[in-house]
N, CA, C and O atoms as a GROMACS GRO file, in nm:
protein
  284
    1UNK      N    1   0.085  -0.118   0.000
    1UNK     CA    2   0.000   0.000   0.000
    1UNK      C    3   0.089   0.124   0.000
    1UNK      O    4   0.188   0.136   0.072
    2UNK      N    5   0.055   0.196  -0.069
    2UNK     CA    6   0.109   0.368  -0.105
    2UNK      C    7   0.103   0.449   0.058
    2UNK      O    8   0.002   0.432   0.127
    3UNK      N    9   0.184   0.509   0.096
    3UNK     CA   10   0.164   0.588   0.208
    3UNK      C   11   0.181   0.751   0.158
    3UNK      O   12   0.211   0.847   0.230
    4UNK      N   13   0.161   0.750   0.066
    4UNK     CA   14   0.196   0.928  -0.024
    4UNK      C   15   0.050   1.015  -0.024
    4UNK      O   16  -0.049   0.961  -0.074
    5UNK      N   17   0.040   1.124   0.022
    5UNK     CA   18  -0.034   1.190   0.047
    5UNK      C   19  -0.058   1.191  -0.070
    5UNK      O   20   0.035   1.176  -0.148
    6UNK      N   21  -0.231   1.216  -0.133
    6UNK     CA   22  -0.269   1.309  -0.242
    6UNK      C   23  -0.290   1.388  -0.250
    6UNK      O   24  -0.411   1.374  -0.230
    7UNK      N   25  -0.276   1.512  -0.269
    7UNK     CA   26  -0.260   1.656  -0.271
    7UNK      C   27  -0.379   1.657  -0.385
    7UNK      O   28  -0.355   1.602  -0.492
    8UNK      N   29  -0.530   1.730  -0.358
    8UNK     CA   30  -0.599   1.808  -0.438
    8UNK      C   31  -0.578   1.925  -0.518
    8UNK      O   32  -0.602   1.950  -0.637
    9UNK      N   33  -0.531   1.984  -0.435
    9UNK     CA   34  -0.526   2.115  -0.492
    9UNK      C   35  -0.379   2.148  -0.482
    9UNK      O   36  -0.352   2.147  -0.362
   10UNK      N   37  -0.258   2.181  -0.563
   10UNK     CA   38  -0.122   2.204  -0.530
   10UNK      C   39  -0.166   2.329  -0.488
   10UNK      O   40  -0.156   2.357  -0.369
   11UNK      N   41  -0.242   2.458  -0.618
   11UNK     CA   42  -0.225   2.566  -0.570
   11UNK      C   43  -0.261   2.630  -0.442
   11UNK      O   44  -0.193   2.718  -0.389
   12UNK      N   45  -0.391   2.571  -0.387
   12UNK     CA   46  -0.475   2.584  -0.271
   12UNK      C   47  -0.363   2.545  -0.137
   12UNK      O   48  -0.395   2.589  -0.027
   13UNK      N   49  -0.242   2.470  -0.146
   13UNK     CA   50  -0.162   2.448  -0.064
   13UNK      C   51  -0.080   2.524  -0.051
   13UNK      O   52  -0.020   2.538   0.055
   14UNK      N   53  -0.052   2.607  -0.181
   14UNK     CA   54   0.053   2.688  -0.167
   14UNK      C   55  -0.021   2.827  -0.125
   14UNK      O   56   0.018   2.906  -0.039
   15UNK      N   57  -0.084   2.833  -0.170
   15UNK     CA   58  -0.169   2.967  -0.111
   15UNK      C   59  -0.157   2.977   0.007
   15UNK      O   60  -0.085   3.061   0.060
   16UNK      N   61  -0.232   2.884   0.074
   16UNK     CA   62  -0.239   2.850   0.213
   16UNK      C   63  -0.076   2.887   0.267
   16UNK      O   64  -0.051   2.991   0.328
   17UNK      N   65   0.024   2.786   0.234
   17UNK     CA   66   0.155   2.872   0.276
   17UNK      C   67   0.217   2.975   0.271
   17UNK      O   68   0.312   2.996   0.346
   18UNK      N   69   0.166   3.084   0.155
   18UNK     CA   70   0.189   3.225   0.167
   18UNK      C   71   0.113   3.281   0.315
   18UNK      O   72   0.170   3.343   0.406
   19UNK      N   73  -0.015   3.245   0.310
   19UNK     CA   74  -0.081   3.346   0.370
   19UNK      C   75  -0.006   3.273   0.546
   19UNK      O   76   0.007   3.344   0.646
   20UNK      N   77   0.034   3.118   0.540
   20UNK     CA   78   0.064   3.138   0.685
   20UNK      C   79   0.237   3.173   0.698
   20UNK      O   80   0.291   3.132   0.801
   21UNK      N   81   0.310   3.234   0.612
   21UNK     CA   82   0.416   3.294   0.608
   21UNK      C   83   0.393   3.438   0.648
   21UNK      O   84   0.497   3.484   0.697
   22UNK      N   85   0.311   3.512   0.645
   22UNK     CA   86   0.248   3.645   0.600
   22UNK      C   87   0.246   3.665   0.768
   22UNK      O   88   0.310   3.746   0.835
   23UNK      N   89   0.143   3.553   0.815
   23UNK     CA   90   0.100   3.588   0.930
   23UNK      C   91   0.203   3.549   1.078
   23UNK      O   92   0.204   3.607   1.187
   24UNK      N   93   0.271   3.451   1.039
   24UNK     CA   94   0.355   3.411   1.132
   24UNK      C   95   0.466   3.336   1.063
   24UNK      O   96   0.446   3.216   1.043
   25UNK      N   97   0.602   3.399   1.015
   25UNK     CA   98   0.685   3.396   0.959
   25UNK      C   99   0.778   3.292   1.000
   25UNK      O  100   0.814   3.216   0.911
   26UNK      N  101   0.840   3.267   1.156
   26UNK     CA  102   0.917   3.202   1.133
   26UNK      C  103   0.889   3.064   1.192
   26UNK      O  104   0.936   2.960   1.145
   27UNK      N  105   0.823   3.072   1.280
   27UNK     CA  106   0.776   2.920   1.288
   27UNK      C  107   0.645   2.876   1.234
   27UNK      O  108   0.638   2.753   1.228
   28UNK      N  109   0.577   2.916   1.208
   28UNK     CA  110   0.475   2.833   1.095
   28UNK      C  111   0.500   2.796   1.007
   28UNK      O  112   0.477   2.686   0.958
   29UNK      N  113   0.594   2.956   0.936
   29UNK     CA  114   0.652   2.980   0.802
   29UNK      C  115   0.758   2.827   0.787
   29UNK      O  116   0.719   2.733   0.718
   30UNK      N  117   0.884   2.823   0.856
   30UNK     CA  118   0.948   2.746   0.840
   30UNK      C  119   0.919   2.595   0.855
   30UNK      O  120   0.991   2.506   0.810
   31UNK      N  121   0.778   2.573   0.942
   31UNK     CA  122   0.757   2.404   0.970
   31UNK      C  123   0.655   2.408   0.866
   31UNK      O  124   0.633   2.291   0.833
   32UNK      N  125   0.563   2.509   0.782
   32UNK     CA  126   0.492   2.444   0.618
   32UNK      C  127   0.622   2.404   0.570
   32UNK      O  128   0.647   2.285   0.557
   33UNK      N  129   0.716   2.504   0.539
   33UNK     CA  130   0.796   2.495   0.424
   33UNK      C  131   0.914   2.383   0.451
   33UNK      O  132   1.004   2.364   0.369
   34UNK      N  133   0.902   2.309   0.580
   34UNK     CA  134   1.000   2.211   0.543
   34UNK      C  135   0.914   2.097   0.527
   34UNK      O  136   0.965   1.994   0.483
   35UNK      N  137   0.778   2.097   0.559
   35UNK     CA  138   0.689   2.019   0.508
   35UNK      C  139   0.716   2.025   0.361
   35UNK      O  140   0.780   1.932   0.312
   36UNK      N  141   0.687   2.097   0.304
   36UNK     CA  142   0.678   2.119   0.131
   36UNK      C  143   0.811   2.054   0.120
   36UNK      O  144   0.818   1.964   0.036
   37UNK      N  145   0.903   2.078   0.177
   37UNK     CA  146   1.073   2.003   0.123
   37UNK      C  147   1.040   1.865   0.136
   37UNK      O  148   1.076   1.794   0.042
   38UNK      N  149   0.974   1.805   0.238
   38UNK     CA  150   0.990   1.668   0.221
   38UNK      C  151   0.898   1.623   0.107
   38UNK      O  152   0.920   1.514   0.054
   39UNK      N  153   0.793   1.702   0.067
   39UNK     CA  154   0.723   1.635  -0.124
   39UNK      C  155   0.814   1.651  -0.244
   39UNK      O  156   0.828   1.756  -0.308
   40UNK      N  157   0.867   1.549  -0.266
   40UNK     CA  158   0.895   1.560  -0.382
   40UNK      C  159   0.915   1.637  -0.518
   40UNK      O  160   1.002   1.695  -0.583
   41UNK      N  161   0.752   1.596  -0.526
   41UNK     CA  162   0.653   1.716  -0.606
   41UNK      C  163   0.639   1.872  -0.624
   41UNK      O  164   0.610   1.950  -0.714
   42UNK      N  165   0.686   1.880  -0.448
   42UNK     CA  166   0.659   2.038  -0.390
   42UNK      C  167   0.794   2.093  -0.341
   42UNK      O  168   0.780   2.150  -0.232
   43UNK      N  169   0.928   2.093  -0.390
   43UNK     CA  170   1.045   2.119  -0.362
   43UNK      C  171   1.071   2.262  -0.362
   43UNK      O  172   1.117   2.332  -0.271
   44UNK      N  173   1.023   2.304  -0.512
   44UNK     CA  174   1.053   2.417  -0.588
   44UNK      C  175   0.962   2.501  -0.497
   44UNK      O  176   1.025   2.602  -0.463
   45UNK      N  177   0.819   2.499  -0.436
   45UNK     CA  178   0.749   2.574  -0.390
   45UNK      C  179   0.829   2.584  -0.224
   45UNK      O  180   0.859   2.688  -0.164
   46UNK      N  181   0.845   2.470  -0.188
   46UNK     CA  182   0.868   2.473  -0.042
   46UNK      C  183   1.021   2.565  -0.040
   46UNK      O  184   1.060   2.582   0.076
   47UNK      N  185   1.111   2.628  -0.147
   47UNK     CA  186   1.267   2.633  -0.101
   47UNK      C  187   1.168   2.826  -0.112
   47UNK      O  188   1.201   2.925  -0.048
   48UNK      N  189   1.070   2.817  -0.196
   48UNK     CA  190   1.003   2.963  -0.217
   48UNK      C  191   0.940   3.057  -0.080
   48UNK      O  192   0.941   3.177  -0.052
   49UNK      N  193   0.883   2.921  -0.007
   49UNK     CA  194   0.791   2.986   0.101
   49UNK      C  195   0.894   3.003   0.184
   49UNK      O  196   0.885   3.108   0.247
   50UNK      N  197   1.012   2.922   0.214
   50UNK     CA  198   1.130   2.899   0.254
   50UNK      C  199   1.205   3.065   0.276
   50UNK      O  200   1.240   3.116   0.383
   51UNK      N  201   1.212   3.119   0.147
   51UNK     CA  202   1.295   3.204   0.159
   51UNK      C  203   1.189   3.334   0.196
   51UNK      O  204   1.219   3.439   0.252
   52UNK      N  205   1.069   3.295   0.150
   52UNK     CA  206   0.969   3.420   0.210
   52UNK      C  207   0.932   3.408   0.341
   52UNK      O  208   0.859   3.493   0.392
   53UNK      N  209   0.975   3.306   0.407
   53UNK     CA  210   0.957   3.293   0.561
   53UNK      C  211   1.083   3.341   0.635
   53UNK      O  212   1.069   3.344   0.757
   54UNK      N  213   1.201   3.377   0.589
   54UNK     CA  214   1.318   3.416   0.600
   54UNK      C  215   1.351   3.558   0.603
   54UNK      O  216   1.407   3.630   0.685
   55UNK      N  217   1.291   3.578   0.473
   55UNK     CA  218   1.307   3.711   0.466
   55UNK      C  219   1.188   3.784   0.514
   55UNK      O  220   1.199   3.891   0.575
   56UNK      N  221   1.094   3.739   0.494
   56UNK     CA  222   0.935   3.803   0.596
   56UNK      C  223   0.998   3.886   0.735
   56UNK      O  224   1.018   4.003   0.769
   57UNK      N  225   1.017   3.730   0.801
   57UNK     CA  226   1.079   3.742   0.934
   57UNK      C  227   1.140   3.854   0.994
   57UNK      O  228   1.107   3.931   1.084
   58UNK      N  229   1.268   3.837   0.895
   58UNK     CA  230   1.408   3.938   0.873
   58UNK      C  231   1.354   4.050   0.908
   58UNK      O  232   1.375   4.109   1.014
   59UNK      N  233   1.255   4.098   0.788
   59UNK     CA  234   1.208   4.255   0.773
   59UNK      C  235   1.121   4.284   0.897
   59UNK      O  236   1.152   4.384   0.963
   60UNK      N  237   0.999   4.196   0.942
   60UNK     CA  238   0.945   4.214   1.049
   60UNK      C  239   1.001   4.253   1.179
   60UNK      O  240   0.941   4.331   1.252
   61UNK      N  241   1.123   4.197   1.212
   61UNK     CA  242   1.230   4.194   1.326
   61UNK      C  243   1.265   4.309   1.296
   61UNK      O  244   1.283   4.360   1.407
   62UNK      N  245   1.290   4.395   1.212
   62UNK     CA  246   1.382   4.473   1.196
   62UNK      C  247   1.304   4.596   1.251
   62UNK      O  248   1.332   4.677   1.339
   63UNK      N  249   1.177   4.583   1.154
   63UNK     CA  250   1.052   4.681   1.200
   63UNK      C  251   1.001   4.713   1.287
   63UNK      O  252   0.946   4.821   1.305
   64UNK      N  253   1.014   4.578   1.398
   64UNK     CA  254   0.953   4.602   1.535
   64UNK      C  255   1.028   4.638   1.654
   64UNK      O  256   0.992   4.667   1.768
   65UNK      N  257   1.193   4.625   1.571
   65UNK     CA  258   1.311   4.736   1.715
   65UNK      C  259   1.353   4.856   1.615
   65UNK      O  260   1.435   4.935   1.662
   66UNK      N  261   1.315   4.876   1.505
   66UNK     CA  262   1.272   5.024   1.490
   66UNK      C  263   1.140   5.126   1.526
   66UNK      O  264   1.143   5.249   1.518
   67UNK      N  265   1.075   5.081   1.549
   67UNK     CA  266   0.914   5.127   1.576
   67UNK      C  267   0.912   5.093   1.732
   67UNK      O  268   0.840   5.170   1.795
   68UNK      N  269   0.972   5.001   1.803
   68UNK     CA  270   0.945   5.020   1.945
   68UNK      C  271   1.017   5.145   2.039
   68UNK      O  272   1.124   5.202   2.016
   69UNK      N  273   0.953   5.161   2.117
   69UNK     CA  274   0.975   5.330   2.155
   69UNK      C  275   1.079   5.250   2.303
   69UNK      O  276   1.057   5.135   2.340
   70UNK      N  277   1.183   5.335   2.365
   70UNK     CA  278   1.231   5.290   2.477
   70UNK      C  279   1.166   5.361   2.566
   70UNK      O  280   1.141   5.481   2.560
   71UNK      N  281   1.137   5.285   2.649
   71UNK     CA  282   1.007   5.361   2.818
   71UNK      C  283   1.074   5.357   2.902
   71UNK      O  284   1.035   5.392   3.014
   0.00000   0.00000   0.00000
């Protein structure tokens, strides 16, 4: 017996991993996208969300000890 997920929708998956990159960058971001590394199928998408969970992050961090005020 096959133990390989079937994936309906590729795009509907990847969507889904933008928007949870968007919202929580480095650990959501990074445990979809090493999910996507282990498909086969989904390499090219997962090294994508990969680097948009990276760099999301990056910029977010950067934004939030520029914009925080010292009290």
């Amino acid at each position: 017996m096959d133990d390989k997920i079937v994936l309906k929708s590729k795009q509907k998956l990847i969507i889904v991993g933008l928007l949870i990159t968007l919202v929580n960058p480095f650990l959501a971001g990074l445990i979809f996208s090493l999910y996507l590394l282990s498909e086969p199928e989904l390499k090219k998408e997962g090294k994508l969300i990969l680097i948009l969970s990276l760099l999301w992050g990056g910029i977010s961090f950067i934004l939030i000890r520029r914009l925080s005020f010292n009290f």
